[in-house]
C-alpha positions as CSV (number, residue, x, y, z in Angstrom):
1,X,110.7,42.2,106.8
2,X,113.2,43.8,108.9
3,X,112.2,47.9,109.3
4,X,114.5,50.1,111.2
5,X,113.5,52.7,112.9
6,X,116.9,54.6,113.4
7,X,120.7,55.0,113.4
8,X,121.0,51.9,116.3
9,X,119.3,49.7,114.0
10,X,120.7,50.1,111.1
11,X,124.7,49.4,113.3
12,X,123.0,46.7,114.6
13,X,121.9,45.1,111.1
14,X,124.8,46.0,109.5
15,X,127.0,44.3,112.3
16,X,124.6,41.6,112.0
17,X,125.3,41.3,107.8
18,X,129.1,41.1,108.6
19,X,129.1,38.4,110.8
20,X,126.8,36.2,108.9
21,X,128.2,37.1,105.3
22,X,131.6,38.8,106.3
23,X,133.4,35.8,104.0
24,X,131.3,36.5,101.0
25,X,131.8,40.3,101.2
26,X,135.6,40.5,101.7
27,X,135.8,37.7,98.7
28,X,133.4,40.1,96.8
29,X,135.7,43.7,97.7
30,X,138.9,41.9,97.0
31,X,138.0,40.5,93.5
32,X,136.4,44.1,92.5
33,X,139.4,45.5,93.6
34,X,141.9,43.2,92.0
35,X,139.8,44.1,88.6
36,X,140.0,47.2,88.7
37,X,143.0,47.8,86.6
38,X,141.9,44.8,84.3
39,X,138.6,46.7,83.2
40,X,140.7,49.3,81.2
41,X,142.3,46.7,79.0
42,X,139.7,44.2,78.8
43,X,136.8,46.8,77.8
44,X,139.0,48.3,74.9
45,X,140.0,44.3,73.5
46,X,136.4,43.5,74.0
47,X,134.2,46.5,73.1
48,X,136.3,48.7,70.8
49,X,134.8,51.9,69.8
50,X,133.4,51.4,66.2
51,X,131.4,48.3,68.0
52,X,129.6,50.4,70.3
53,X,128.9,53.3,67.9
54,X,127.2,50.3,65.9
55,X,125.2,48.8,68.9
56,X,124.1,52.5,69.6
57,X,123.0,53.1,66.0
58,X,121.0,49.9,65.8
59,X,119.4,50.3,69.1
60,X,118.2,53.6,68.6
61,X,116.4,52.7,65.6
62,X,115.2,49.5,67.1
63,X,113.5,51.9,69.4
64,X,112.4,54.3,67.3
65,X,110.6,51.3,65.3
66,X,108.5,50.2,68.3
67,X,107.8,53.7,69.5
68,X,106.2,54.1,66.4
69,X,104.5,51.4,66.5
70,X,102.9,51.4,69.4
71,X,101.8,55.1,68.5
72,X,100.0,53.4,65.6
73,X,98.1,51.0,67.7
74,X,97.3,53.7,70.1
75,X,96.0,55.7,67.4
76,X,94.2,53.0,66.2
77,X,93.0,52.4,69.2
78,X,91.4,55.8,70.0
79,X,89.7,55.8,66.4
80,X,87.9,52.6,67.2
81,X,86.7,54.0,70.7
82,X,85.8,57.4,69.6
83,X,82.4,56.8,68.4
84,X,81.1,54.4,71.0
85,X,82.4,56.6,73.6
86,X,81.0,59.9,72.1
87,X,77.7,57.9,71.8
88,X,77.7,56.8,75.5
89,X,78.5,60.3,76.5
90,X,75.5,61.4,74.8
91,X,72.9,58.3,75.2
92,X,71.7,61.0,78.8
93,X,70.9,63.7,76.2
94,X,68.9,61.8,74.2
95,X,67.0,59.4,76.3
96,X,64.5,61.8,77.8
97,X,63.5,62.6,74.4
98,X,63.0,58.6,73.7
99,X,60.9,58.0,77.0
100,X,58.2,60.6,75.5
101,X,58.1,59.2,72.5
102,X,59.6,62.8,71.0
103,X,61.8,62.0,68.1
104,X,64.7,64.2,67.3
């Protein structure tokens, strides 16, 4: 794992990233750029409003359902660990009174 440890390094690296990938990243910048005024007219034809008030709508409810629901099982969950866990806390209490034969 490569760790720098200040400004040098991180020149270094980054002249390092250029040379071995400078291709790839200049392909990369120019195609973003070239987008750029394609994203405009390609998000409206694609996602028009009324689609992604939809989306939003059905996702927050999606949510909402498993929120829910995984309260329920937590809850569920607590009610079935309650008792044994309110007995363990105890079991100290009553012990010593078991060991001499004292019942309570």
């Amino acid at each position: 794992m490569i760790r720098p440890r200040g400004w040098l390094d991180y020149l270094q690296l980054s002249w390092w990233l250029m040379r071995r990938q400078g291709r790839s990243l200049l392909l990369a910048t120019l195609l973003c750029i070239l987008s750029l005024p394609l994203n405009a007219t390609v998000a409206r034809t694609l996602l028009p409003e009324t689609l992604v008030q939809v989306l939003g709508l059905l996702l927050s409810i999606f949510l909402g359902f498993r929120y829910s629901q995984a309260y329920n099982r937590w809850w569920e969950a607590r009610v079935l660990w309650g008792p044994p866990t309110y007995w363990l806390s105890h079991l100290p209490l009553r012990v010593p009174g078991c060991a001499e034969g004292d019942s309570r």
